[in-house]
C-alpha positions in Angstrom: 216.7 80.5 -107.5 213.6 79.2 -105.5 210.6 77.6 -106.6 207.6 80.0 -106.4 205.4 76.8 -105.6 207.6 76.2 -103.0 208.1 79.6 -101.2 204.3 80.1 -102.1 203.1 77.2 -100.1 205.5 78.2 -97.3 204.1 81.7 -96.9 200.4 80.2 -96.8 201.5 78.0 -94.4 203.2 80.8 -92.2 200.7 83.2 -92.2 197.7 80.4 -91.0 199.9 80.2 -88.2 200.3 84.1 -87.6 196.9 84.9 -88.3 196.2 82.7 -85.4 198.4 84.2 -83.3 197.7 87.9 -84.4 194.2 87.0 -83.8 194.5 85.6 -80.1 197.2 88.7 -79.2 194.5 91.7 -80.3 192.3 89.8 -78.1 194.0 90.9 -74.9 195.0 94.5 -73.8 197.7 94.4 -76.4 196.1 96.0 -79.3 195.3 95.5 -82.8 198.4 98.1 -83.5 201.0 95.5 -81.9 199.3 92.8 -83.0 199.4 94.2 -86.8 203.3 95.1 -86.2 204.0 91.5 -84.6 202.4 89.9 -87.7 204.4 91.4 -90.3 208.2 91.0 -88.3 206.6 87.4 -87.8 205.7 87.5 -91.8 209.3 88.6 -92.7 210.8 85.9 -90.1 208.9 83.3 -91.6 210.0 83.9 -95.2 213.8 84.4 -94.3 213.2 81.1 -92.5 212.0 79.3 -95.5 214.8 81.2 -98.2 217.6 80.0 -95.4 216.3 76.2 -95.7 216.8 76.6 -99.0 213.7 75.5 -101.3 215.3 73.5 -103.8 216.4 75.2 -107.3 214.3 73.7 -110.1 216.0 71.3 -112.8 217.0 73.2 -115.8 214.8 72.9 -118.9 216.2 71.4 -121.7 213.3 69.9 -123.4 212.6 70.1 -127.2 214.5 70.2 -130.2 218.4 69.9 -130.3 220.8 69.8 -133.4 224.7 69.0 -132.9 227.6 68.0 -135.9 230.9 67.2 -134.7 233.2 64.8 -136.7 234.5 61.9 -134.8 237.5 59.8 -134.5 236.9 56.5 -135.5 237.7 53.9 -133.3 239.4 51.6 -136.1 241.4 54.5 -138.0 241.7 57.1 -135.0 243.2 59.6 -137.7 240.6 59.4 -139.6 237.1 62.0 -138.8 233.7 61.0 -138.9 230.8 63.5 -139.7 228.1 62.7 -137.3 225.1 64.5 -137.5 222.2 64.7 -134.9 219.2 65.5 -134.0 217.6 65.0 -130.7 213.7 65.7 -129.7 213.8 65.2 -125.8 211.1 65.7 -123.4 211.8 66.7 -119.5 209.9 65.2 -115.6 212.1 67.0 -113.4 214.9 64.8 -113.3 214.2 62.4 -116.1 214.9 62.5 -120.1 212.9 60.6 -122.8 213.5 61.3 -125.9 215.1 60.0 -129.8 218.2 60.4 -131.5 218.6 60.7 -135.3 221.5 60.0 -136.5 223.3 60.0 -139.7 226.8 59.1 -139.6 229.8 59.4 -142.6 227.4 61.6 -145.1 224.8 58.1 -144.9 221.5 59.0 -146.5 219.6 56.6 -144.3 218.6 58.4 -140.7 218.8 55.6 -137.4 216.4 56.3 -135.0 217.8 55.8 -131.6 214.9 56.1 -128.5 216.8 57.5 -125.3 215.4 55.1 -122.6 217.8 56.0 -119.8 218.5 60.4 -119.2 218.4 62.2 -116.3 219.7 66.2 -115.6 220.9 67.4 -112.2 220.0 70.9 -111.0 223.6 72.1 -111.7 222.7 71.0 -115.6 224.6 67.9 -115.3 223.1 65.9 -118.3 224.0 61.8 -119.3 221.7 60.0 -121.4 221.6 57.1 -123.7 220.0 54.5 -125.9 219.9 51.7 -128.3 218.6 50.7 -131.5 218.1 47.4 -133.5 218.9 47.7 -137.2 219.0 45.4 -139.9 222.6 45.9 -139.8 223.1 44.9 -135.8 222.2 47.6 -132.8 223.6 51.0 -132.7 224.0 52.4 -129.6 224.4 56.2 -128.7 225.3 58.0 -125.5 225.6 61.6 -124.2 227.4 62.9 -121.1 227.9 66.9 -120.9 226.2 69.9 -119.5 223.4 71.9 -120.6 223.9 75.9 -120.5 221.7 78.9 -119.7 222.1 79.8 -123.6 220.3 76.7 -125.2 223.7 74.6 -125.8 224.8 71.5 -124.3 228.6 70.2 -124.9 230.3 67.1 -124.0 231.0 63.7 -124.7 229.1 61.7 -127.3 229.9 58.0 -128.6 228.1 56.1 -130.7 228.6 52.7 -131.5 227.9 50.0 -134.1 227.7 46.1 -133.6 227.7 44.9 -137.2 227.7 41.6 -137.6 230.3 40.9 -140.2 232.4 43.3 -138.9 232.2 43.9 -135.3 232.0 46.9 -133.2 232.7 50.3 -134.6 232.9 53.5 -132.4 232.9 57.1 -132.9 233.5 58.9 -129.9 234.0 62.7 -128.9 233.8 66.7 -128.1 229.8 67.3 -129.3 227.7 70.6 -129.2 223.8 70.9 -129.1 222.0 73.8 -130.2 218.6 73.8 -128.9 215.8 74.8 -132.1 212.9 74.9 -130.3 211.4 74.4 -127.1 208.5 72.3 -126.2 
């Protein structure tokens, strides 16, 4: 799918340059009929042109609100299933994802609020993103890497992880969905 700034600006562009021509060809013994016949093959040329060099498919949307709960293997019992819930509110530039991610982890009552500082999406959907927390506890980190669909989903990979202090680090790591809520 092309961008219809991009194939706008093109045509604009295109037919500045045919007027100019159309106008010095009805000029001569030519004719305003050829000339009016030359500039719409030369319209139609021009706009194949630009679909053939291919404007460049925007980046999927996937800003807004997303919910995903998946439980977990944990990375000290593998046999054992953590219930991770999250939320994410993530806001799109082209290529770039900012955003949060709340997280409650084994039925906790206390949310962790994780700010994504590092997210991009490719055009094909291709979606990583991450971030880090400091709580009283130690830092929590959490981390996405999946693909975001044309139905509002994105699956993958998440992982969170915990550096407690006393204990050391504790991962949960796995198969997550997203449903988007709401867009922004």
């Amino acid at each position: 799918m092309f961008g219809d700034d991009c194939i706008n600006r093109a045509v604009v562009l295109a037919n500045t340059d045919i007027r100019a021509l159309c106008h010095s060809l009805t000029e001569t013994r030519i004719g305003p009929i050829v000339g009016s016949m030359l500039k719409r093959l030369l319209s139609l040329a021009c706009l194949s042109l630009v679909m053939a060099a291919g404007c460049r498919p925007r980046f999927p949307d996937i800003s807004g609100k997303w919910h995903g709960f998946a439980r977990l293997p944990d990375s000290r019992n593998p046999k054992e299933l953590t219930p991770c819930d999250v939320t994410l509110v993530l806001s799109q530039q082209a290529s770039v994802i900012q955003g949060n991610a709340a997280l409650k982890v084994a039925n906790s009552k206390e949310t962790i609020n994780v700010p994504l500082s590092v997210g991009t999406i490719d055009r094909n959907g291709k979606v990583a993103f991450e971030g880090s927390a400091q709580e009283n506890f130690g830092t929590v980190h959490f981390s996405f890497d999946g693909a975001a669909s044309k139905n509002d989903t994105m699956n993958g990979k998440a992982a969170m992880t915990a550096q407690v202090m006393i204990f050391g680090n504790e991962t949960e790591a796995g198969p997550f969905s997203f449903t988007r809520e709401t867009k922004q």
